[in-house]
Structure formats: C-alpha cells, structure tokens
C-alpha positions in Angstrom: -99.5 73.0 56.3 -101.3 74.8 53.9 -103.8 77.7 55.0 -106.9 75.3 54.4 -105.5 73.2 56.9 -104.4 75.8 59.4 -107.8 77.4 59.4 -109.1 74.0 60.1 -107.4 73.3 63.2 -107.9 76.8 64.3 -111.2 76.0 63.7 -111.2 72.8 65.5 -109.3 73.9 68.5 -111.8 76.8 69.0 -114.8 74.1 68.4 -113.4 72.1 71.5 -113.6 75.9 73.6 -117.2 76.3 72.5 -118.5 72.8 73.4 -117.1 72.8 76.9 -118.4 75.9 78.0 -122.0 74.4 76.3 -121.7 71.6 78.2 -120.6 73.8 81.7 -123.6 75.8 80.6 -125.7 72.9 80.5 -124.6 71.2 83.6 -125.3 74.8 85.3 -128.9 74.6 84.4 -129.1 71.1 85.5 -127.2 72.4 89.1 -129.9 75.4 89.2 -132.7 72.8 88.8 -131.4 70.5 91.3 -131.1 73.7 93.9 -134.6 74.5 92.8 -136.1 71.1 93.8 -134.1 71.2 97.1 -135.8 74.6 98.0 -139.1 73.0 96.6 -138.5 69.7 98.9 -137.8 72.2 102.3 -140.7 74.3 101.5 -143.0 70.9 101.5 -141.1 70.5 105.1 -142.4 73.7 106.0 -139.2 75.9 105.5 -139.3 79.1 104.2 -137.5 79.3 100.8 -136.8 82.8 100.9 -135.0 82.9 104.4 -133.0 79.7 103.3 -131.3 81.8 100.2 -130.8 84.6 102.8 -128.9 82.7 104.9 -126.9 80.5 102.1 -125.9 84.1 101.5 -125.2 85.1 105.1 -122.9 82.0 105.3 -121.2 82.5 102.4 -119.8 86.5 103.8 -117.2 87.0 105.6 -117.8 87.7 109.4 -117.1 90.9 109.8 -118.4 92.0 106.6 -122.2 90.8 107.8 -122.0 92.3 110.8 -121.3 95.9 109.4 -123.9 95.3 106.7 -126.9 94.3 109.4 -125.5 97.3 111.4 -125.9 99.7 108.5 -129.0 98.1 107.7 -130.2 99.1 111.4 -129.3 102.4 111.1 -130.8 103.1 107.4 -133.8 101.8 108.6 -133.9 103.6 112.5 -133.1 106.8 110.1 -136.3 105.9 107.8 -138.8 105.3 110.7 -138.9 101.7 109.6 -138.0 100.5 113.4 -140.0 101.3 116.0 -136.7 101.1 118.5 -134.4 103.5 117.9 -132.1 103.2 120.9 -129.2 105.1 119.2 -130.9 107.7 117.9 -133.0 108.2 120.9 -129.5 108.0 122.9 -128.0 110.7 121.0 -131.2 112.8 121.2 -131.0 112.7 125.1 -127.4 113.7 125.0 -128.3 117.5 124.5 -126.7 119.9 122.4 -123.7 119.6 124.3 -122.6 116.6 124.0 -118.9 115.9 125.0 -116.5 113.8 122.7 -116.2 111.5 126.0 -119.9 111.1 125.7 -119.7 110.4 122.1 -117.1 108.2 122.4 -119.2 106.2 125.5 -122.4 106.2 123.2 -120.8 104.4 120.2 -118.4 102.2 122.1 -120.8 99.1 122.1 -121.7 99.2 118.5 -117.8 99.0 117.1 -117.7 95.2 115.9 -114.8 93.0 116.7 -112.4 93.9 114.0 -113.9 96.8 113.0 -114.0 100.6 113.7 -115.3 103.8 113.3 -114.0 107.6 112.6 -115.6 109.6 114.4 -115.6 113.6 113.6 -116.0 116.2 116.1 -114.6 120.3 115.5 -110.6 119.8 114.4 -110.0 116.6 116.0 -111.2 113.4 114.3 -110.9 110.1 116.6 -111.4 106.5 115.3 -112.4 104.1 118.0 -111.7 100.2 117.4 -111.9 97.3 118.3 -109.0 94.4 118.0 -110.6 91.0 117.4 -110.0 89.8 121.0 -112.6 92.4 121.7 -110.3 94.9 123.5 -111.6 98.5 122.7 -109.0 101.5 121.8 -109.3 105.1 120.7 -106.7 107.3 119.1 -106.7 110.4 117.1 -107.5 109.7 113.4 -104.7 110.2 110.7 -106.3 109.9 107.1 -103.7 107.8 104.8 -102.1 109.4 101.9 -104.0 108.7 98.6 -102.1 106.0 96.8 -100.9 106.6 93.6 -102.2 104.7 90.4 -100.2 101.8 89.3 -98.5 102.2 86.1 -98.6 98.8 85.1 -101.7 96.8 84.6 -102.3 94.0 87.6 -103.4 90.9 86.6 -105.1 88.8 88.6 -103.0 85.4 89.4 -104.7 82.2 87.8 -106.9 80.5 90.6 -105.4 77.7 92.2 -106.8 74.5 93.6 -105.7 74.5 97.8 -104.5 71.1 99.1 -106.4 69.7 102.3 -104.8 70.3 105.2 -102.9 67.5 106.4 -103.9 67.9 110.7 -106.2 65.8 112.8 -109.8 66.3 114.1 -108.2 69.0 116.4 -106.1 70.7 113.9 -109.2 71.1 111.7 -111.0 72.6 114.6 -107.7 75.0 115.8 -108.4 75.8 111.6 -111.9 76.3 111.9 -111.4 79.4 115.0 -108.2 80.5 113.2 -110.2 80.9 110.0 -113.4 83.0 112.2 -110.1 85.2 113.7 -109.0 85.9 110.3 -112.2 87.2 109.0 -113.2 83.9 106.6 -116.2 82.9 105.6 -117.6 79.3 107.4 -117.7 78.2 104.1 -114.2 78.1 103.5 -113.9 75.0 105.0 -110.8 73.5 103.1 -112.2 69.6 103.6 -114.2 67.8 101.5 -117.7 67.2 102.1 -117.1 63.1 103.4 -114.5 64.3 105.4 -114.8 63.4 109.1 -112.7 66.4 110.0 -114.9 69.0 107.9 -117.6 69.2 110.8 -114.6 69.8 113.2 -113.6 72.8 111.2 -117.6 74.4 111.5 -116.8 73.4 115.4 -114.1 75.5 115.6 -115.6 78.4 113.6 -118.6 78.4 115.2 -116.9 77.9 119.0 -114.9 81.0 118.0 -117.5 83.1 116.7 -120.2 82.0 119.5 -122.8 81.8 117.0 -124.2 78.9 114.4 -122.3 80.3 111.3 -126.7 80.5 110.1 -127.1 85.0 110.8 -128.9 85.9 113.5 -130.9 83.9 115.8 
C-alpha cells in the first residue's frame, strides 16, 4: 500500500472514532433534555426540582459515605452559628475544663456511624472509637499506619467490565440487596435490569437493611 493509501485508512479509521463520540455527544444532549422535561413535568406535579437532583445524588453515594458528609455538614454549620441546636457543642461546653477521656469517649459514642470511626486525641494517648456495621461499638488505642511507599510502576486502571445478572430468585435478589447495604454500596447498584421483577426485591432488601427509603433523610 502506498503512503497515499495508508494515510487514507488512517484517516478513515480515525473518521469512524470522531463520528461515534459526535453521535454519543448528541445522544447525551438529547438524554440531558429528556431529564430536563422530566424535572419540568414533576415541578407541574408540584415537586420541587432542586430537592429531586439532591436526592438522585443522595441515592447514588454510598451509605456510609452520606452519612459522614451530613454529619460534617452538621458540625460546619453548628461551628458557623448556622443551627440554632448545637447539642454537641453545647454538650462539650457543659463538660468543664476537665473533661475526662471516659467522658469524651461517652459524649461521641452516639455520633460514630455504623462502619465508621473516629480518632480521638487527648495528651499522649490517641484512641479511635468505632463502630462494626452490626452496630456494636469498640475503643482501642490508636496506632497511625506507616506511610506507604510510592509505587514504582504506573497503575493502570483495568478496562470497565459489563457484570452479568445474578442468576438467584426474588429472595436471593433481596439477600443481595441487604448484602450490598452491609458492604457499603450504593442502592443504585442494583445489578437487574429495570423490567426485572426481581430488581424491586433488591431495593427491598437494601432498604430492610439500612431501615430507611434509600431517598436521604426523612
């Protein structure tokens, strides 16, 4: 093939790239507009746009990960005087100046997450309290990990892969659905289609395990 030629299939080949991602692009405006006029059609309903995108968003993050965001979110805004509660702040206030770790470690107890934890430092001793996902609450002295040491070798992330549905029945997608709240996943990672009788099992199961709606805060 002579270099003409080569350049031309080059040039075809990288022709082929550019129109599918223009016709991705175009199908993600379409997609955008589509979302718009849903939003649109619930505000006529009455629904608040604005709180719908919150909570798309809320459903999308992983369990644990929106309940230490809404708790940090509490506490920024009981530090700026933007709450008129302040029941931690005002707890540690009445503690004194001589506050006792025990005391400490009584005050913060109910606001460790399931999952979650929280180091707290006092003189020499540093002490992280936690919480196993069953709920069970635990302290210990705190050990800070060694730094790890920078790869030599770049990691590349693995090629995304499509899952298969799981092959179980209405109560095997709802054993999924709580195994998938224990494991810190998202409700939307639902691995059943959207006509499958056995995808509403798996929110069942989620939201049994979580005791909430999968939908943020009441």
């Amino acid at each position: 093939m002579s270099e003409h030629g080569s350049n031309r299939a080059v040039g075809s080949e990288l022709l082929g790239y550019i129109e599918r991602v223009e016709r991705l692009e175009k199908q993600k405006k379409e997609i955008g507009e589509d979302i718009a006029a849903v939003y649109a059609e619930a505000k006529l309903d009455g629904y608040e746009p604005k709180a719908m995108k919150s909570i798309v968003k809320d459903r999308k993050a992983k369990p644990h990960d929106l309940e230490e965001a809404k708790t940090l979110k509490d506490l920024y805004e009981s530090a700026l005087g933007m709450k008129r509660d302040l029941p931690l702040f005002r707890h540690f206030a009445n503690l004194g100046d001589a506050v006792t770790d025990d005391a400490l470690i009584k005050a913060l107890e109910p606001t460790v997450p399931p999952g979650g934890e929280i180091i707290l430092k006092t003189g020499e001793r540093p002490l992280r309290l936690w919480r196993t996902i069953e709920g069970d609450f635990h302290t210990e002295d705190y050990v800070p990990p060694e730094p790890r040491k920078p790869s030599s070798r770049v990691q590349q992330a693995p090629p995304p892969s499509s899952e298969p549905v799981p092959d179980v029945d209405a109560e095997g997608a709802e054993e999924l659905g709580r195994r998938a709240y224990i494991a810190n996943q998202p409700i939307t990672s639902n691995p059943f289609p959207w006509d499958d009788p056995r995808r509403p099992r798996f929110d069942a199961g989620w939201r049994a395990e979580s005791g909430s709606d999968g939908m943020g805060d009441d």
